[in-house]
Structure formats: C-alpha cells, structure tokens
Backbone as CSV, one residue per row, in Angstrom:
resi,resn,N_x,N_y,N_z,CA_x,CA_y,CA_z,C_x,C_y,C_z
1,UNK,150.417,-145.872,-96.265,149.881,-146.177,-97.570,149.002,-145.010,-98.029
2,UNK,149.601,-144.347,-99.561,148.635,-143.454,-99.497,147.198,-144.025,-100.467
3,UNK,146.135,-143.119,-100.290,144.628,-143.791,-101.114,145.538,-144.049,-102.761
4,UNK,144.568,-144.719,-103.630,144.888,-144.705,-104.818,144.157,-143.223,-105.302
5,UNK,144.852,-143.255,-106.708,144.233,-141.582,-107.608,143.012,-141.876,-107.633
6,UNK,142.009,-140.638,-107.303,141.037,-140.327,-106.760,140.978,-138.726,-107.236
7,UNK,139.350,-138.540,-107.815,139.298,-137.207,-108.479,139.019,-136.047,-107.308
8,UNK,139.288,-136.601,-105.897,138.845,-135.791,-105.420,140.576,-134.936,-104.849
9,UNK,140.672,-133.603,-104.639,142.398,-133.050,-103.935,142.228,-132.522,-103.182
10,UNK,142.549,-132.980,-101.789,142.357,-132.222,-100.530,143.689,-130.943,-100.420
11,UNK,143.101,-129.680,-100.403,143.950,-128.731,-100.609,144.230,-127.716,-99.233
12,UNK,145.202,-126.748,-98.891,144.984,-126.018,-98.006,145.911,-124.710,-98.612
13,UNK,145.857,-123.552,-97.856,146.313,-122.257,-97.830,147.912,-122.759,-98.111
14,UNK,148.701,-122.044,-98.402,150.321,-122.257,-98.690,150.845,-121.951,-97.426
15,UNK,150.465,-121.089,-96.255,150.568,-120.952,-95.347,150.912,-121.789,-94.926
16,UNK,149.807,-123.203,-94.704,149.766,-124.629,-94.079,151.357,-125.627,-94.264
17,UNK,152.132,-125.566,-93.264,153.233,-126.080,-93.721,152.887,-127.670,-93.405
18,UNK,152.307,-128.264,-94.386,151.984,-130.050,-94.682,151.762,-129.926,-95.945
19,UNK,152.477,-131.267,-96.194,151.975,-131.714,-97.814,151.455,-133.125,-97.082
20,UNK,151.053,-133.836,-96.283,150.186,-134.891,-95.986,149.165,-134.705,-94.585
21,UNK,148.685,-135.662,-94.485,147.706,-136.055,-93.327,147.180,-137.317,-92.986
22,UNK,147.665,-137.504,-92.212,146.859,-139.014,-92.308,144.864,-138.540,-92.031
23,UNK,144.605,-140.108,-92.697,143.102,-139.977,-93.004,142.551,-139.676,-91.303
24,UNK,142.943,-140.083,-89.841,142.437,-139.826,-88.959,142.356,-138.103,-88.475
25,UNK,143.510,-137.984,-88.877,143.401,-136.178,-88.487,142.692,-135.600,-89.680
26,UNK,142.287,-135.849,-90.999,141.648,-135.116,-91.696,140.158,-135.140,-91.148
27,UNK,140.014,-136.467,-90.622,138.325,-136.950,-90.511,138.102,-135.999,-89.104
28,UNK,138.951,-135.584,-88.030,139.215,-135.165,-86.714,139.091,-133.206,-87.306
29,UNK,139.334,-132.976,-88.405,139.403,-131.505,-88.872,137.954,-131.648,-89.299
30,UNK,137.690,-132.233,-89.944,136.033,-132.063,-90.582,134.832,-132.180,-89.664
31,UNK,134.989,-133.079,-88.644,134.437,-133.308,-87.592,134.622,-132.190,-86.515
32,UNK,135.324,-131.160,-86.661,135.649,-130.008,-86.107,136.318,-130.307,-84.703
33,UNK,136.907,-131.883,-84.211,137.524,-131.787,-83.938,138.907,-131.396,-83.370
34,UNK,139.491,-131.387,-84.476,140.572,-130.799,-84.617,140.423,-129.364,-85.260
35,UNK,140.870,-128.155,-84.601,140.959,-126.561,-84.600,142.113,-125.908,-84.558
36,UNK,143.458,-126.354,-84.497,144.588,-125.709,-84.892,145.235,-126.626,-85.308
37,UNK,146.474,-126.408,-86.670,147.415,-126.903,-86.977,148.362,-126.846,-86.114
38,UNK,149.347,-127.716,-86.139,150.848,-128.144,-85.378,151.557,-127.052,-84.602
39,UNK,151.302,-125.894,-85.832,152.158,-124.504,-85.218,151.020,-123.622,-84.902
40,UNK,150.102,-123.992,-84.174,149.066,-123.067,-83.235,148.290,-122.571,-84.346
41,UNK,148.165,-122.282,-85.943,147.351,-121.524,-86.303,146.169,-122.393,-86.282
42,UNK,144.873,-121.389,-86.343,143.061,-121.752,-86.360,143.467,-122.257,-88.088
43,UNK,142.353,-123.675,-88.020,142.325,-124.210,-88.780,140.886,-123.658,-89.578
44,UNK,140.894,-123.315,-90.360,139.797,-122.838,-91.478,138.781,-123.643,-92.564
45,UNK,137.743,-124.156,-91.944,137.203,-125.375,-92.800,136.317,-124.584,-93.471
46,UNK,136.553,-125.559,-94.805,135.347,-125.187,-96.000,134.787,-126.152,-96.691
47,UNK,133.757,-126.109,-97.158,133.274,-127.156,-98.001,132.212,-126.459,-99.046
48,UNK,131.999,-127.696,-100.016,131.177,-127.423,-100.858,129.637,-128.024,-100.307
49,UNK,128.631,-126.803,-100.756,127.231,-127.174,-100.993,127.095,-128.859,-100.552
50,UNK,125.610,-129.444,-99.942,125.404,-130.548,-100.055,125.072,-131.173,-101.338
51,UNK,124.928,-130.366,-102.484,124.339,-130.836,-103.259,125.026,-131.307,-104.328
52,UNK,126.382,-130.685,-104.336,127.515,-130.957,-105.102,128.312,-132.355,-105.262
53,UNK,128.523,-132.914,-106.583,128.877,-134.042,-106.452,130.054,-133.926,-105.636
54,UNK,131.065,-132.951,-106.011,132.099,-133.110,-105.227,132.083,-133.068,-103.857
55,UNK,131.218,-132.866,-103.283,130.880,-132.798,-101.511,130.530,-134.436,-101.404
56,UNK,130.066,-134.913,-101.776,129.170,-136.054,-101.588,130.746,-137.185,-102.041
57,UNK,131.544,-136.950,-102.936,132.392,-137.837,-103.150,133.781,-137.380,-102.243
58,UNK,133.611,-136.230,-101.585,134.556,-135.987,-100.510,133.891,-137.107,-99.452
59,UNK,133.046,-136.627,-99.116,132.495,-137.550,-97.864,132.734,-138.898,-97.908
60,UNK,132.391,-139.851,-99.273,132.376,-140.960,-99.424,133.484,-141.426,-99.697
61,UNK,134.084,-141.146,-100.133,135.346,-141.632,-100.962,136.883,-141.043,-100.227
62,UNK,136.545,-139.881,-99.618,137.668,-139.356,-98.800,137.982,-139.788,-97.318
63,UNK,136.696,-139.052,-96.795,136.365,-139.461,-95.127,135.759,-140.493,-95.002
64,UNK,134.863,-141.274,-96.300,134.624,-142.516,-95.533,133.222,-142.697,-94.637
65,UNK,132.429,-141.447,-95.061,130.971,-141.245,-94.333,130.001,-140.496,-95.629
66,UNK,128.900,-140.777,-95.183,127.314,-139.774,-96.055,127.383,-138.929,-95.811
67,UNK,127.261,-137.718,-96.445,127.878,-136.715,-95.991,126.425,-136.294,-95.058
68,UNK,125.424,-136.992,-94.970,124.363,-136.511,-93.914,124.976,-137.179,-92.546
69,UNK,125.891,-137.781,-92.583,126.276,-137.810,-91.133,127.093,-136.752,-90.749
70,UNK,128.135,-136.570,-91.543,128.763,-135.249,-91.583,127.765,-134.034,-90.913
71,UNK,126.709,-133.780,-91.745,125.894,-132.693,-91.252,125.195,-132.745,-90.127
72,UNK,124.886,-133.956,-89.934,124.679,-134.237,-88.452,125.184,-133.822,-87.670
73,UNK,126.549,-133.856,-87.566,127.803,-133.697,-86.645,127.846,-132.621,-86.499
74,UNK,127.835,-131.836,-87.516,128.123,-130.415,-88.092,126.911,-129.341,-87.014
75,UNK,125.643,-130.406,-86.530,124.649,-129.436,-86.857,124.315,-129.708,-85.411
76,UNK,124.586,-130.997,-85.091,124.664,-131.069,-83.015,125.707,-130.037,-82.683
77,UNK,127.037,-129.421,-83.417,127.926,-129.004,-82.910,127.521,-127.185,-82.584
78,UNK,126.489,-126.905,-83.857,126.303,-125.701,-83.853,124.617,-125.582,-82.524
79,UNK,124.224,-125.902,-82.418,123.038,-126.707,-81.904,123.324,-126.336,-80.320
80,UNK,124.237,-127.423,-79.818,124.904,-127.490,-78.732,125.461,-126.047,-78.236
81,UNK,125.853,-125.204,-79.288,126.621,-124.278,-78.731,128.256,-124.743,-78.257
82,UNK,128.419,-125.739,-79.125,130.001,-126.552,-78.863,131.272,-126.253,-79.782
83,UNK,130.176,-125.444,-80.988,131.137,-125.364,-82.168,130.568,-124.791,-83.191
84,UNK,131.145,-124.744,-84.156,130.854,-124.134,-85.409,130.738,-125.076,-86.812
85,UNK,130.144,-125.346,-87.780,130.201,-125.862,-88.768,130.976,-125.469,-89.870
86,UNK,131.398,-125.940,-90.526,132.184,-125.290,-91.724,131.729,-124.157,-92.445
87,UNK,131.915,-123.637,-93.548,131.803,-122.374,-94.036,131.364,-123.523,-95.509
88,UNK,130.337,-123.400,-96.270,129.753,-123.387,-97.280,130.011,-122.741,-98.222
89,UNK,130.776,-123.189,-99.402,131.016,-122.481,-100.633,130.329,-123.258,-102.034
90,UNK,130.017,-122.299,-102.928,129.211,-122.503,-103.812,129.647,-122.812,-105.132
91,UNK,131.135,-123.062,-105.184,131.517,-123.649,-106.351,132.935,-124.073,-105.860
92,UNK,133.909,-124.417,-106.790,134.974,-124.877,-106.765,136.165,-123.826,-106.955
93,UNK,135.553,-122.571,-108.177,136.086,-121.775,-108.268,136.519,-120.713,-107.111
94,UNK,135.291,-120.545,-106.558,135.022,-119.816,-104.944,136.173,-120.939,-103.925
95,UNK,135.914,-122.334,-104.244,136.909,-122.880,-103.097,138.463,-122.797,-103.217
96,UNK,139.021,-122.227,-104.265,140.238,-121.894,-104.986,140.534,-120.408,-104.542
97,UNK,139.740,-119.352,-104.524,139.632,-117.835,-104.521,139.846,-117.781,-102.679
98,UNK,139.368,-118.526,-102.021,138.862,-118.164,-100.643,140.167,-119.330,-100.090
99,UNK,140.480,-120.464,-100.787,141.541,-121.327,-100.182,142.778,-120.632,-100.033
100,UNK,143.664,-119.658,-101.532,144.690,-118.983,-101.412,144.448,-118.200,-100.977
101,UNK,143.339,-117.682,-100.529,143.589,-116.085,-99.864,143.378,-115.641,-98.048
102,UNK,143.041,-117.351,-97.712,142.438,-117.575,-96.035,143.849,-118.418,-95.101
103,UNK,144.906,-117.431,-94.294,145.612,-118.664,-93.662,144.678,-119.514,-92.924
104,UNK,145.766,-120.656,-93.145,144.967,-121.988,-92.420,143.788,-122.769,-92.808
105,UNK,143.431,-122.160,-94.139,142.451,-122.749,-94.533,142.392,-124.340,-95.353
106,UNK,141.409,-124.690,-95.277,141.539,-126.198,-95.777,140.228,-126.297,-96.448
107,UNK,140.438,-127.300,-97.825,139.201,-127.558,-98.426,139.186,-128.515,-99.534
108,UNK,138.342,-128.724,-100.723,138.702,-129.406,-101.607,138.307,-129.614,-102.958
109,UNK,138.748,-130.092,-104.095,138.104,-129.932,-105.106,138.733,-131.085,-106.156
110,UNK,137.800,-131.194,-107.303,137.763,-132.136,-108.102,138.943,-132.562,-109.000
111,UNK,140.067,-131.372,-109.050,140.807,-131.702,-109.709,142.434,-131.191,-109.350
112,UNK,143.476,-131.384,-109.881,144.758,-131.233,-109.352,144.913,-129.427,-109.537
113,UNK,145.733,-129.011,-108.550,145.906,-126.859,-109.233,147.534,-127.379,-108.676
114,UNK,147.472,-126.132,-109.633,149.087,-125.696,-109.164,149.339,-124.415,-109.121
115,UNK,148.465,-123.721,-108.378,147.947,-122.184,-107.803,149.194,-122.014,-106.842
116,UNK,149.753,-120.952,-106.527,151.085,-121.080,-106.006,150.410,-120.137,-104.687
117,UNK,149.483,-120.149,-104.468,149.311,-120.525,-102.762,148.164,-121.290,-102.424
118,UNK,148.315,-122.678,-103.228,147.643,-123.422,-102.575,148.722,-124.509,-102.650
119,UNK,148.401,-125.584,-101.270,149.224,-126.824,-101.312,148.270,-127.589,-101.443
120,UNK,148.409,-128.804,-102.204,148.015,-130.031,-102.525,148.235,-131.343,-101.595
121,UNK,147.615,-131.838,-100.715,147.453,-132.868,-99.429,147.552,-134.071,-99.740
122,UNK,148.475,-135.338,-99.558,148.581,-136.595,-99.576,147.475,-136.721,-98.466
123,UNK,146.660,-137.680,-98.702,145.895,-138.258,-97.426,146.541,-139.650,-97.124
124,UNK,146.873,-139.865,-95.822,147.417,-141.235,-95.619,146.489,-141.589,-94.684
125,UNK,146.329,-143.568,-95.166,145.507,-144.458,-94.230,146.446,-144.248,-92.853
C-alpha cells in the first residue's frame, strides 16, 4: 500500500536504480542503518536544516518520528564513534543541485521534479 499524496517527495541520484522503498528500509537509511544500496553502492544521506518545515514534515509524516528523535539517533551515532549523521543542506534548491550531482544520494523535498537525474521514490507501508 502506497502512503496517500503527501507534499513531501522522497528523491534519490538517477544512479539509484529504485523507484520504491518500503517505509522500513527508508526509516533503516535515515537511522543510518542502512549504508549501501542493493548493488553495493554507499548510500548518501541528506537532509534539510532542523528548522525547516520540510524536515519536520519529513520526519512526521514520512518516517513517522520528531525529528528530535531523529537527531538523537543521529547524534549517539556520531558521539559513539559508530557513525556519521547526515549531511545538512540549507534549502531545497541546494537539495536538488547536490541530489543530481552525488551517486547514491538520497533526500527530499516539498514538491514533485522531473530533473532528469533525479528519481522520484514510492514509499511503501
């Protein structure tokens, strides 16, 4: 089942050969969990600012968490010396510029593109 339309579009590099995900492996990529796609490449996380609505309605509405738990996660991981946190970008435009131009990268934004190296992500329950 996929979510209903939702302003938020989980996007990745054209590289990324998926047009879906189910919602457990997306939440398993953000959680830094999950670090390579299917065919071995490093998976490339990005996000927007905490302060951004669109960060805050990724979290809630996508993954299903505050995004201060998110940073939590994010911040035992860097902390620990276990991992790395995502890469912080400062607009949407920047998450478009740095999405087509990074293999493996993954990220998201408020509205539909049809940028011809970016793919557009079904999230499935």
């Amino acid at each position: 089942m996929a979510f209903p339309a939702q302003s938020i579009t989980v996007i990745t590099n054209a590289a990324v050969d998926r047009s879906e995900l189910q919602l457990k492996e997306l939440r398993a990529i953000y959680t830094m969990k999950k670090r390579l796609w299917s065919d071995g490449q490093p998976i490339q996380v990005y996000v927007l600012t905490p302060e951004q609505d669109s960060h805050r309605e990724f979290c809630k509405q996508v993954l299903g968490v505050f995004p201060r738990q998110l940073q939590s996660i994010w911040h035992r991981l860097v902390y620990s010396g276990t991992g790395e946190a995502p890469i912080e970008l400062n607009s949407e435009q920047e998450m478009l510029e740095v999405i087509s131009s990074t293999k493996g990268a993954i990220g998201y934004i408020q509205k539909e593109t049809d940028h011809e190296q970016i793919n557009t992500l079904t999230i499935r329950r």
